[in-house]
N, C-alpha and C positions, 0 to 999 in steps of 0.2 A: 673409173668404176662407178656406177648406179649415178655416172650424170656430173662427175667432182673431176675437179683440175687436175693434173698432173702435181702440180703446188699445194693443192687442197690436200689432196692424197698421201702426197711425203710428208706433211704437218702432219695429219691424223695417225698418220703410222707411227710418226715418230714422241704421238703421245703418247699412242697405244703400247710403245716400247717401256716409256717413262712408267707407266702406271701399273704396268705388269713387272718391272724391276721392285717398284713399291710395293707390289703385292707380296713377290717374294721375300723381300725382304722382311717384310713384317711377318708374313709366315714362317722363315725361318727364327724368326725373333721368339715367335709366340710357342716353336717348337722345343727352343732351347730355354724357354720361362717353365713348361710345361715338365721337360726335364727334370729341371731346378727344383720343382716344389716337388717329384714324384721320388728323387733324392732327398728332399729335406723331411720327409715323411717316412719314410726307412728309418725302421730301429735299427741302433748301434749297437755291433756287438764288441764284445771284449779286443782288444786287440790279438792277442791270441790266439783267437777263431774263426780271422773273417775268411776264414776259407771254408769253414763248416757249414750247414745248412742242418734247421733240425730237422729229424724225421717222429713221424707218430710216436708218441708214447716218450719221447725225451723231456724231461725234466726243465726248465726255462728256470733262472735266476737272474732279479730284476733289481739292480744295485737302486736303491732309491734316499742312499746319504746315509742317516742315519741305522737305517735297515735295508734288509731284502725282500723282495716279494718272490713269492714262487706261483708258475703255472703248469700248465701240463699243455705240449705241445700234440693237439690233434692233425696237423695235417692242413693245405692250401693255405696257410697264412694267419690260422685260427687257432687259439688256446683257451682251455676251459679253465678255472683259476676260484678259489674259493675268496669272496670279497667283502670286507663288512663297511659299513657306508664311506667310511671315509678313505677307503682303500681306492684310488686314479690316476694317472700322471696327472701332474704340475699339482698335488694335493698340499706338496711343502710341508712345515710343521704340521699342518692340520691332520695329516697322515697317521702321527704320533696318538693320535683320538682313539685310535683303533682298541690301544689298550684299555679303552673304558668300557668296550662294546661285547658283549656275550651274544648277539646273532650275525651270521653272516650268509651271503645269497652267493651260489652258486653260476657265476656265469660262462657264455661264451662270446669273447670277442676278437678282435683282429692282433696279432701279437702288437703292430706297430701302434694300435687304440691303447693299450697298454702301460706297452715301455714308455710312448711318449718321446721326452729329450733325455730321459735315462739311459742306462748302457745295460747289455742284458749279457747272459751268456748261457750253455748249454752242459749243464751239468750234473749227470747224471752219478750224484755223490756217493751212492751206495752201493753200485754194480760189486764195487771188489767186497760186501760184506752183506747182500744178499740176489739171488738169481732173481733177474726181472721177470714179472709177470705176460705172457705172452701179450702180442699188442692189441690184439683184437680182442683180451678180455679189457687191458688198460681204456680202454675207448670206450667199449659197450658200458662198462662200469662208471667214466666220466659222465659219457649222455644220458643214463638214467640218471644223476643227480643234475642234469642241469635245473635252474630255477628254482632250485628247491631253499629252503631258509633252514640253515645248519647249527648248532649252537658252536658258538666260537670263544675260542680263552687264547690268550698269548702263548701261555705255559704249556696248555696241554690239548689244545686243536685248531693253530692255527694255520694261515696259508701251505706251509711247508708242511707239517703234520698232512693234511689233505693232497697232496702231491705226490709226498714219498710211501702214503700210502697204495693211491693209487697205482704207482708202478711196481712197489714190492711187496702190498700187501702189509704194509710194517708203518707205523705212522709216528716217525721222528722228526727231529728237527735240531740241526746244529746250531740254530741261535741262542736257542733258549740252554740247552747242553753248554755253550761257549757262559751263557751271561748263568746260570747257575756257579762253572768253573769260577768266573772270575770274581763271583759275591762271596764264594767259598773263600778264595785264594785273600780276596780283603779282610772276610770277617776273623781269619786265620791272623793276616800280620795284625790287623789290632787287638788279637788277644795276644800274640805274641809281645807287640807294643805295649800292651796294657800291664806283662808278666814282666815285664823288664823294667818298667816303670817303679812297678814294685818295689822288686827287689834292689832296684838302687835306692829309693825309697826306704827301704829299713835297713840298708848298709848302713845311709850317711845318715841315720833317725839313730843306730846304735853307737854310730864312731859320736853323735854330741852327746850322748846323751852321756858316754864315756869320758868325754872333756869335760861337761859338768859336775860329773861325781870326783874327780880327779880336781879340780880348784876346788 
C-alpha cells in the first residue's frame, strides 16, 4: 500500500494495533478515574435512605459532628439553605462560630457543595404535627429570599427555624428544644444535688452539735 513492503506493512500494522490497545486502555483508565471522582463527590446519605431521593420542598439534615445543618431541597441537585459566614463543609470547629454571629445570607447551592464529606438525610420532622405547605408556595417563597442578609440567633432563627418554616410555615427547631431540655434537665439535678447536699448537711451539723451538748 502507497509504495511499503509487504514487511513494512505488517510492522506498521502491528503498531497501529499496539498504540490503539494503549489508547484504549488508557481511555478506559481515564473513564473509570472519572467514575471515581464523580462517586467521591456524591453526598452521603444516611444509611437508612439510600434508596430515597429528595423531591422539592423536603427538608435536608446535614450531620456536621457536633450539630446539624438544615436546607430546603429545591429540586436538580440544588438546596437553598440559610448560612452565616462560618457555616461550609470541611468548616470543623470553626463552624461552632456561628453561635457568635447575628447575620446570615440566604443561599443557593449544590446539595453535594454542601454536605461535603458529611452525611445528610431527608427529614421531613414535622409532617405528623403540621400539614406542609403546598410545594410551589415552599419554592416561590425560598427564591424570593435568596441573597438576601437575615438576622440570625442560635436560639430563635437559625438554619432549621428557616427551613421548617419554610415547609410549614411554623419556624422550630429540635436542637435548640433538645439543648434547652437538657440545660433544664441539668439545672434541675444540681438543685436537686444542691437540696440534698443540704439537708444532709444539717442532719449531721444537728447529730454534732448533739454530741457536743451531750459531753
Amino acid at each position: 500500500m502507497f509504495g511499503l513492503s509487504d514487511t513494512e506493512t505488517d510492522t506498521d500494522h502491528s503498531r497501529a494495533l499496539a498504540v490503539s490497545a494503549g489508547v484504549r486502555q488508557s481511555s478506559d483508565s481515564d473513564c473509570k478515574q472519572n467514575q471515581k471522582n464523580i462517586t467521591n463527590r456524591s453526598p452521603r446519605m444516611a444509611p437508612s435512605q439510600l434508596d430515597k431521593k429528595p423531591e422539592p420542598g423536603d427538608l435536608i439534615e446535614i450531620y456536621r459532628g457536633t450539630y446539624q445543618h438544615w436546607a430546603i431541597y429545591i429540586g436538580d441537585g440544588y438546596v437553598i439553605h440559610l448560612a452565616p459566614p462560618s457555616e461550609h463543609a470541611q468548616a470543623g470547629a470553626y463552624s461552632m462560630m456561628s453561635v457568635l454571629c447575628d447575620k446570615a445570607v440566604v443561599k443557593k447551592e449544590q446539595l453535594w457543595d454542601v454536605v461535603g464529606d458529611d452525611m445528610y438525610t431527608i427529614n421531613n420532622l414535622l409532617d405528623h404535627k403540621y400539614e406542609p405547605r403546598p410545594v410551589q408556595d415552599i419554592l416561590r417563597d425560598a427564591h424570593s429570599l435568596l441573597y438576601r442578609e437575615l438576622p440570625y440567633c442560635v436560639f430563635r432563627g437559625n438554619c432549621e427555624h428557616f427551613a421548617t418554616e419554610l415547609r410549614y410555615g411554623k419556624a422550630e427547631s429540635r436542637q435548640v428544644r433538645k439543648a434547652v431540655e437538657v440545660g433544664v434537665g441539668v439545672g434541675v439535678a444540681a438543685m436537686i444535688g444542691f437540696g440534698v447536699l443540704a439537708v444532709a448537711t444539717s442532719i449531721f451539723g444537728s447529730e454534732n452539735k448533739e454530741k457536743k451538748s451531750t459531753q
